[in-house]
N, C-alpha and C positions, 0 to 999 in steps of 0.2 A: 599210673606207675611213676614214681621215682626217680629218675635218673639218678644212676651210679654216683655221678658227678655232683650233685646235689648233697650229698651227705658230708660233706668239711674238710679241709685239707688235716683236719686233726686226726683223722682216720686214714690218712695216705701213709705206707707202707708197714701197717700194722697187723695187716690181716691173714692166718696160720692159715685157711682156707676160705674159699669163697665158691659156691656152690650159681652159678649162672640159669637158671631154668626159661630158657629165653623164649618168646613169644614167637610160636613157630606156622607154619602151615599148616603142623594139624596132618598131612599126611599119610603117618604111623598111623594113624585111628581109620582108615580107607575099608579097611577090610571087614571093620566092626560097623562102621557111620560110610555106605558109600556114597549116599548124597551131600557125604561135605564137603568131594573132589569139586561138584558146579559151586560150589563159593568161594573158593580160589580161584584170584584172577592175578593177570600180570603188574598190575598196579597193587595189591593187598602181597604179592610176594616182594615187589620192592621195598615196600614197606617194612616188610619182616625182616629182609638181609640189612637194612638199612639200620633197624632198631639193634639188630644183631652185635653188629660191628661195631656200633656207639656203647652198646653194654659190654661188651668184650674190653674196647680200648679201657673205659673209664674204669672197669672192675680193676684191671690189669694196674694203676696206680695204687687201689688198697692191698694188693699183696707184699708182704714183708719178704727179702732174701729168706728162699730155702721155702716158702711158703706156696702153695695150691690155688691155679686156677680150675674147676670143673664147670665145663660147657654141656647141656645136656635139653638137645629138644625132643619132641613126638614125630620127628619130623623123619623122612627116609629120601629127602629130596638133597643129592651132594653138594649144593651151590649151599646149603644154610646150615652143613654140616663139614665136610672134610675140607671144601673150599674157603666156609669161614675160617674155621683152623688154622691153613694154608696160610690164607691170607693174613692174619693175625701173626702167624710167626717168622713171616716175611718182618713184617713192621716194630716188631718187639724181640731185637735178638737179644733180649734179659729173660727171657722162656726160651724153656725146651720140653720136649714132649716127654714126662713121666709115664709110668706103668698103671692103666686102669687095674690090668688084672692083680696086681700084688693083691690090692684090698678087697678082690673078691672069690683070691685064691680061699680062704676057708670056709667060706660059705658054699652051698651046696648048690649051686648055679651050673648049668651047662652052658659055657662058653665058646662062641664059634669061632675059632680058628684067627687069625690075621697076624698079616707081616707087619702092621702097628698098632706096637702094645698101649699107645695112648690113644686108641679109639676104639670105643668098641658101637661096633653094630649090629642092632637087633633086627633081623626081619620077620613080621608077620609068618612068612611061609618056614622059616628056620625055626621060628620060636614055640609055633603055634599063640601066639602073643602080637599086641599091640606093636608098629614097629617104634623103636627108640636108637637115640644115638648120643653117646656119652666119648667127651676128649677129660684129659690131666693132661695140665702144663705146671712145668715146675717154675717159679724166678730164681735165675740164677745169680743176679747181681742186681747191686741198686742202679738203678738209668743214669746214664751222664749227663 
């Protein structure tokens, strides 16, 4: 993999969206794949929230003002999900949490409920689906 950071400063603040599919735990697949819980260990999740955070920050440099960050793992585990979020928009007050559902308000999706509109979570048992979890941040200004 690539690191974000790798790709040039000539592509910092230029990017209308940036779609994150972060290297996750695997989790969300539990229900479908239950022997993939024994290969998660505590050492392979540091690793994940760790890649997490470095892909988040360095993405967050190629978004343009007005422009889309989307975070999105397999993952149902809240430390590599709302926590990262969290944590990210502790660090980057140039985001703010945008509305997942606008852009999935036309399509024919049953969406579960939540008090925020930039995260959406799927559960296995809600979905009858794999579980997954999807953030939108917006940049609101260029960094000082």
């Amino acid at each position: 993999m690539t690191p974000v950071r790798e790709i040039g400063t000539s592509h910092k603040g230029k990017a209308d969206i940036l779609l994150i599919d972060a290297p996750c735990s695997g989790s969300g697949v539990y229900r479908r794949k239950p022997d993939a819980k024994w290969e998660l260990s505590e050492k392979k999740l540091r690793y994940y929230l760790s890649t997490q955070q470095e892909l988040l920050d360095s993405g967050a440099e190629l978004i343009r003002p007005g422009g889309y960050l989307v975070y999105a793992t397999c993952s149902i585990i809240p430390d590599e999900n709302e926590k990262q979020i969290n944590d990210f928009l502790s660090r980057h007050k140039d985001f703010e949490p945008a509305s997942v559902y606008d852009a999935l308000s036309h399509h024919n999706i049953r969406i579960p409920a939540s008090s925020e509109k930039h995260l959406l979570r799927i559960l296995p048992q809600d979905a009858d689906s794999d579980g997954f979890f999807i953030a939108k941040l917006r940049r609101i200004k260029t960094r000082q």
